[in-house]
C-alpha positions in Angstrom: -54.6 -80.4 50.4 -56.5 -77.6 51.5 -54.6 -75.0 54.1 -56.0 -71.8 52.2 -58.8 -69.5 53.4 -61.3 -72.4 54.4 -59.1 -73.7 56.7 -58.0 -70.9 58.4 -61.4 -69.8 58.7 -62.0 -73.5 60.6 -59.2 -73.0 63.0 -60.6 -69.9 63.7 -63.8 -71.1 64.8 -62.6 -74.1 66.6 -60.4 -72.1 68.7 -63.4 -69.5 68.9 -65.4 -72.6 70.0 -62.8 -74.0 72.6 -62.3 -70.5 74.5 -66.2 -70.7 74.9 -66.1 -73.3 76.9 -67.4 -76.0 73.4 -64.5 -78.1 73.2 -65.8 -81.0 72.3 -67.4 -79.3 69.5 -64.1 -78.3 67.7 -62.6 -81.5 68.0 -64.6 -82.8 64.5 -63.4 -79.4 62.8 -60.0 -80.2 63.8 -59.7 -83.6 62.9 -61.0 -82.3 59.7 -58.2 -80.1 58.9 -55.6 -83.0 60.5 -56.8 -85.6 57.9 -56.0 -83.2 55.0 -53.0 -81.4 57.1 -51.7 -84.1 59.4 -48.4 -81.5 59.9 -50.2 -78.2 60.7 -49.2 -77.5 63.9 -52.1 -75.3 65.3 -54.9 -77.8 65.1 -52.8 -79.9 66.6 -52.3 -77.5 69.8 -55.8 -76.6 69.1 -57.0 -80.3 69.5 -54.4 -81.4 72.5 -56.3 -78.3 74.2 -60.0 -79.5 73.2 -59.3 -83.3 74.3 -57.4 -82.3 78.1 -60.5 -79.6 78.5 -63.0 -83.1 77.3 -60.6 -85.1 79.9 -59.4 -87.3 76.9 -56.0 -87.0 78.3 -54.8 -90.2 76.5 -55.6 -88.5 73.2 -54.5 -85.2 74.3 -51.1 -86.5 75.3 -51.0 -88.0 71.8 -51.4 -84.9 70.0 -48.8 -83.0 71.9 -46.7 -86.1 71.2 -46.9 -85.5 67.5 -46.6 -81.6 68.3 -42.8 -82.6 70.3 -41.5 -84.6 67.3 -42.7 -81.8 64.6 -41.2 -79.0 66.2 -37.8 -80.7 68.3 -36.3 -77.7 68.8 -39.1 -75.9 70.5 -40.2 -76.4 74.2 -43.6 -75.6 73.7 -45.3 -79.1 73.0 -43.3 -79.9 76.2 -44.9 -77.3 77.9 -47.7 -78.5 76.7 -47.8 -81.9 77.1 -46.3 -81.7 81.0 -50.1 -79.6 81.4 -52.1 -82.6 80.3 -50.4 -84.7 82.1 -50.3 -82.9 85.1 -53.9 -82.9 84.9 -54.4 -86.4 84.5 -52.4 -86.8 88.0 -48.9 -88.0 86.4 -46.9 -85.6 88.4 -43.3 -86.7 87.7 -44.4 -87.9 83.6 -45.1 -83.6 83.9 -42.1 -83.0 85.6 -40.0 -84.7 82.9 -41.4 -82.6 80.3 -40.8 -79.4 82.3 -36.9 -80.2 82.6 -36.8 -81.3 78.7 -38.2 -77.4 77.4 -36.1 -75.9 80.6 -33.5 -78.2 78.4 -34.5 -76.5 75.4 -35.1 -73.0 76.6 -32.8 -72.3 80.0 -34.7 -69.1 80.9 -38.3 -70.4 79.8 -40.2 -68.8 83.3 -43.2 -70.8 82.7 -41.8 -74.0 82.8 -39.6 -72.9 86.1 -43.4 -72.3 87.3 -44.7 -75.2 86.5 -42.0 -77.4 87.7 -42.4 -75.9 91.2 -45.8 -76.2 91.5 -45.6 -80.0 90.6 -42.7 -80.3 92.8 -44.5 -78.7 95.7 -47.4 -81.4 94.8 -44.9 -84.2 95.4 -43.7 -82.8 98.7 -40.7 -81.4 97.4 -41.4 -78.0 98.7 -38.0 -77.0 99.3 -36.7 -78.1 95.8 -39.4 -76.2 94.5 -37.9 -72.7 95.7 -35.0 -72.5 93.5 -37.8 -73.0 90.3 -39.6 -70.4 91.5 -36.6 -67.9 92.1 -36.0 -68.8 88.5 -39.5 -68.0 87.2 -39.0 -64.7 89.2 -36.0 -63.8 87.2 -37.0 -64.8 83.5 -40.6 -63.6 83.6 -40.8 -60.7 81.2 -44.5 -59.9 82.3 -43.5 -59.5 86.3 -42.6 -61.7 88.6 -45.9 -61.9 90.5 -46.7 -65.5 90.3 -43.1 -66.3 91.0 -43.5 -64.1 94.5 -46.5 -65.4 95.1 -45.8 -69.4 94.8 -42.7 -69.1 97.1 -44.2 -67.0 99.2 -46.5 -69.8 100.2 -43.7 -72.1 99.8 -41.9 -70.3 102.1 -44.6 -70.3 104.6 -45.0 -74.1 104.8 -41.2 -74.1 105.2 -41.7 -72.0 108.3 -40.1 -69.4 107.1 -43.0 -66.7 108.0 -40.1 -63.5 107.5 -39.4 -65.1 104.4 -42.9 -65.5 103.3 -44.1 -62.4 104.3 -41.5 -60.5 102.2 -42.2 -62.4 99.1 -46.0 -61.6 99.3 -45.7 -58.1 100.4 -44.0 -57.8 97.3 -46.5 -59.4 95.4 -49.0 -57.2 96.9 -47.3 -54.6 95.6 -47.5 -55.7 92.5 -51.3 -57.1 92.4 -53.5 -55.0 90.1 -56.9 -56.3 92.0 -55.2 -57.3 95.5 -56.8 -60.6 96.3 -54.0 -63.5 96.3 -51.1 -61.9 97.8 -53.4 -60.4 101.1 -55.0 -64.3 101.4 -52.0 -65.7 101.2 -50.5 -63.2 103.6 -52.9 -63.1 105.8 -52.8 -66.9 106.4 -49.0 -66.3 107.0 -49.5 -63.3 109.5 -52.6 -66.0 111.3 -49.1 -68.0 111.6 -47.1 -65.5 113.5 -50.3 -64.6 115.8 -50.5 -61.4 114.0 -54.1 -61.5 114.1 -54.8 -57.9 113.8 -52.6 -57.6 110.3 -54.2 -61.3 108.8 -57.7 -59.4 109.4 -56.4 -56.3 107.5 -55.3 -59.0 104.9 -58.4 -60.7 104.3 -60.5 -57.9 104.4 -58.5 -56.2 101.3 -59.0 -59.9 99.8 -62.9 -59.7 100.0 -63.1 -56.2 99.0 -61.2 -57.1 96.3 -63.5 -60.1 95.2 -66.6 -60.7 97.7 -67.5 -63.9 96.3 -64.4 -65.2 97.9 -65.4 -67.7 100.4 -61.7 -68.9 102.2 -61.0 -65.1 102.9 -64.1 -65.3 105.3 -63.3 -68.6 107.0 -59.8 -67.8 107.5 -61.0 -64.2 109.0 -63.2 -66.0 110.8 -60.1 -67.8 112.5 -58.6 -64.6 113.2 -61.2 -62.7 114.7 -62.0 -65.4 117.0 -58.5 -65.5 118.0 -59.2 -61.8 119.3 -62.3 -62.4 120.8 -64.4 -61.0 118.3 -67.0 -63.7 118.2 -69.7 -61.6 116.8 -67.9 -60.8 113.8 -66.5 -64.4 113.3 -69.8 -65.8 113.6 -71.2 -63.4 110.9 -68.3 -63.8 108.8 -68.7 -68.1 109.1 -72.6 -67.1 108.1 -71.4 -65.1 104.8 -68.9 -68.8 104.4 -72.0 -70.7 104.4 -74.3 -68.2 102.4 -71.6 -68.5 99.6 -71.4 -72.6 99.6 -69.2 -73.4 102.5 -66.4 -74.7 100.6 -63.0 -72.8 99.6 -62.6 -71.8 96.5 -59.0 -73.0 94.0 -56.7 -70.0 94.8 -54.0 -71.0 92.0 -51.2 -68.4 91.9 
């Protein structure tokens, strides 16, 4: 059974190779060190990873499976696990494993995350809030994506005040402002506070010019003023840049 310096120094290139975008690559190495190793716990992680990047979700799932039943008292083949199959659309199967390492870790902020997001893609918005008040609390590195998921939860509640607070926060707390003035500007287009959503997308593209949505949505709210000159360029720089909206994931 080899788990000396050759295999550490194969762990260390798969996971070299996954974060470089080879997955499919390291899976071979992997397996490698599985079929002399079947218990070592990274290449497992390691190869869960490589098969949900390679959309082998079935084998991913499998992997984090064996991960769950290695380590029982540990929540993160849970955490784990509920990513893959979030991915592979089976929202609530993700939602299960959320609540079993919440079950295992009652102040795991990650998993609070997580939970709301899926919640909030089953419609359960309002459900969602209290996960992301928890995420807020437990976070040791900030609570920035906690602010900035109910802020936008808050927003399709109605609740533009509520919203508004959350994500000026956030903003607060942004390093490079770019999600906290989109998502606040589209909450200040809400309240017909076209003049403050400008401001707000304008610090989002200065922020990142590549954004596309920051340039529709100012679009919206220039027009909304009259400005049609600088809509229309501003739906121009949309177009030059692909005409779709980029994924904004808080």
């Amino acid at each position: 059974m080899d788990n000396g310096p050759n295999q550490n120094h194969d762990l260390a290139e798969a996971s070299s190779l996954i974060r470089s975008g080879r997955s499919a690559e390291a899976i071979p190495i992997l397996t490698n060190i599985l079929s002399s190793t079947p218990s070592c716990l990274r290449a497992l992680e390691e190869r869960g990873l490589a098969k949900d990047f390679t959309n082998d979700h079935a084998g991913a799932i499998a992997d984090f499976t064996r991960l769950i039943q290695l380590t029982a008292d540990s929540p993160r083949g849970f955490t784990f696990r509920a990513q893959v199959r979030a991915n592979s659309d089976d929202i609530q199967g993700a939602i299960e494993d959320y609540d079993a390492a919440i079950g295992l870790d009652p102040e795991h902020p990650f998993a609070y995350l997580q939970r709301g997001r899926m919640k909030v893609r089953c419609d359960d918005a309002k459900d969602a809030l209290p996960d992301f008040t928890d995420a807020i609390q437990y976070d040791e590195m900030g609570p920035l994506s906690g602010l900035l998921n109910r802020g936008k939860v808050k927003h399709s509640l109605g609740d533009l005040s509520g919203a508004i607070k959350d994500l000026t926060e956030a903003f607060e707390l942004e390093v490079a402002p770019v999600f906290a003035p989109l998502f606040r500007g589209r909450v200040r287009q809400s309240a017909e506070d076209y003049h403050g959503a400008i401001d707000d997308f304008t610090t989002a593209i200065e922020t990142f010019p590549e954004l596309a949505n920051a340039y529709r949505h100012r679009a919206e709210a220039r027009k909304s003023i009259g400005d049609i000159v600088g809509a229309q360029e501003d739906i121009a720089k949309y177009e030059q840049l692909g005409g779709e909206d980029l994924p904004a994931y808080a």
